[in-house]
N, C-alpha and C positions, 0 to 999 in steps of 0.2 A: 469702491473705496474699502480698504481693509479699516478695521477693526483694532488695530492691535500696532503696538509700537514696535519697529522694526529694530531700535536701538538699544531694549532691555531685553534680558537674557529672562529664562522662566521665572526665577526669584525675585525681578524687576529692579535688577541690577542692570547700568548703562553696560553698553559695548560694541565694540562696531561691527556693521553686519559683515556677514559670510558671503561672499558673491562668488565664490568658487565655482559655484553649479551657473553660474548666470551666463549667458550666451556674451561673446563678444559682437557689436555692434557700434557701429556709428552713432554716439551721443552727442545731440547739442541739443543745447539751451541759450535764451537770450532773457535778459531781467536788463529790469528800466529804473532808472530814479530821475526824481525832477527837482532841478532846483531851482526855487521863486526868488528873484530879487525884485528890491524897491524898483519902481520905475524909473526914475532917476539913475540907478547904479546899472540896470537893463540900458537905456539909453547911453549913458556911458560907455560902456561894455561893447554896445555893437560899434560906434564910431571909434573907437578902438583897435575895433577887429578884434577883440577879446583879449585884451593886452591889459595886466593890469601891472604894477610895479613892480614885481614879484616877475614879472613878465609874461610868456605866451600860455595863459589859464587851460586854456582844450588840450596843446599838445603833453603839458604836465602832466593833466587829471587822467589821459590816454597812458602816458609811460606809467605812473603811478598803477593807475588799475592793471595795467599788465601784470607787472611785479606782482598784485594781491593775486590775482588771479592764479601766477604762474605758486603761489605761498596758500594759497587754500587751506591744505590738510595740515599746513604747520599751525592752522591758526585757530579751526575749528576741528575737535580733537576728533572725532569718527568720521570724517573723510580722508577715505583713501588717496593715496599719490598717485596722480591720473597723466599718461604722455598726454597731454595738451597738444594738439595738432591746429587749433585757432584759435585768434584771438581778435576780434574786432570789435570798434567803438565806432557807433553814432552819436553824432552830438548835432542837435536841432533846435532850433522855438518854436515852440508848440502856438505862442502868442506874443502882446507884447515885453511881460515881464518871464514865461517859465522858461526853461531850459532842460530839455529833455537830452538825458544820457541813456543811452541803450550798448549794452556788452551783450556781445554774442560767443560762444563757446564751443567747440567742438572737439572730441576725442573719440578712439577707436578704443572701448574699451568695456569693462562688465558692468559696469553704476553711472550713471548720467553725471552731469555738469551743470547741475544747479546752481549748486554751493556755490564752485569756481563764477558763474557770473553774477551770481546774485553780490560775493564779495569785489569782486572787482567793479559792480558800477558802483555799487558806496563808497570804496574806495575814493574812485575817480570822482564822484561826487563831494566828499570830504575835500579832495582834493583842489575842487574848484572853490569852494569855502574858503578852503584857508590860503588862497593867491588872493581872494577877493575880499576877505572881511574886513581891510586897513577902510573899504569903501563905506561898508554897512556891516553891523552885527545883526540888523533884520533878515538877513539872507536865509532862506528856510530850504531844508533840504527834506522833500517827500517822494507821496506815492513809489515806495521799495516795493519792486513787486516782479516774479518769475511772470515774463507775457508770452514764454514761449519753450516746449520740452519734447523732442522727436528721439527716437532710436531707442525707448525702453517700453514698460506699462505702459503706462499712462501719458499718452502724447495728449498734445491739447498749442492751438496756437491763437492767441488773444492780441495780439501786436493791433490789429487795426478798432481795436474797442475800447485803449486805454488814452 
């Protein structure tokens, strides 16, 4: 693990980094977020088929997170504008009430794709929130978390331990 913040210049001024020298590579990344509802509005939800008034909840929170995705560097200011070569969403139950979203990410390029899926499953997380919350305002949206980062440093893959 370095030491030292990639994003300040010597005088510890922000700025975004220099990847000039960085090798091009196949990057991807996958990040998950979960979102828990009441039982009640979980039960709802599946005999529904995940339909809520608002209409088809998964395929919204999928378009929705695209778009963030494909809007990363417009949104968070030291990310680079990366050609984005994939984009896919898992949507699962983890149990009776969670709802697990996972975006996966891939580019051929010098800086990974974090960012890119870490924003696009809150996104699409948010997204399921707000087709769903006429049901419950209990609906909690957690566990935001990178579970997976190939093609630079520091690879590491956590997908079967969260």
């Amino acid at each position: 693990m370095s030491n030292f913040l990639s994003h300040l210049d010597d005088q510890g001024r922000p700025r975004m980094v220099d990847v000039g020298v960085k090798a091009i590579t196949r990057r991807e990344a996958c990040a998950e977020a979960w979102v828990v509802f009441p039982a009640a509005v979980a039960e709802m939800l599946r005999a529904q088929a995940m339909r809520s008034a608002k209409g088809a909840v998964l395929d919204t929170a999928v378009v929705a997170g695209t778009l963030a995705v494909k809007r990363t560097h417009e949104l968070v200011p030291f990310c680079h504008p990366l050609p984005i070569e994939k984009i896919a969403f898992e949507c699962d139950w983890v149990d009776t009430v969670s709802l697990r979203l996972r975006c996966a990410v891939a580019a051929v390029a010098k800086t990974g794709v974090e960012m890119e899926a870490i924003i696009g499953v809150q996104v699409a997380a948010a997204t399921v929130y707000d087709m769903c919350k006429a049901l419950s305002h209990a609906i909690r949206i957690e566990r935001v978390l990178v579970v997976a980062k190939f093609g630079g440093r520091d690879d590491f893959d956590h997908r079967e331990t969260t």
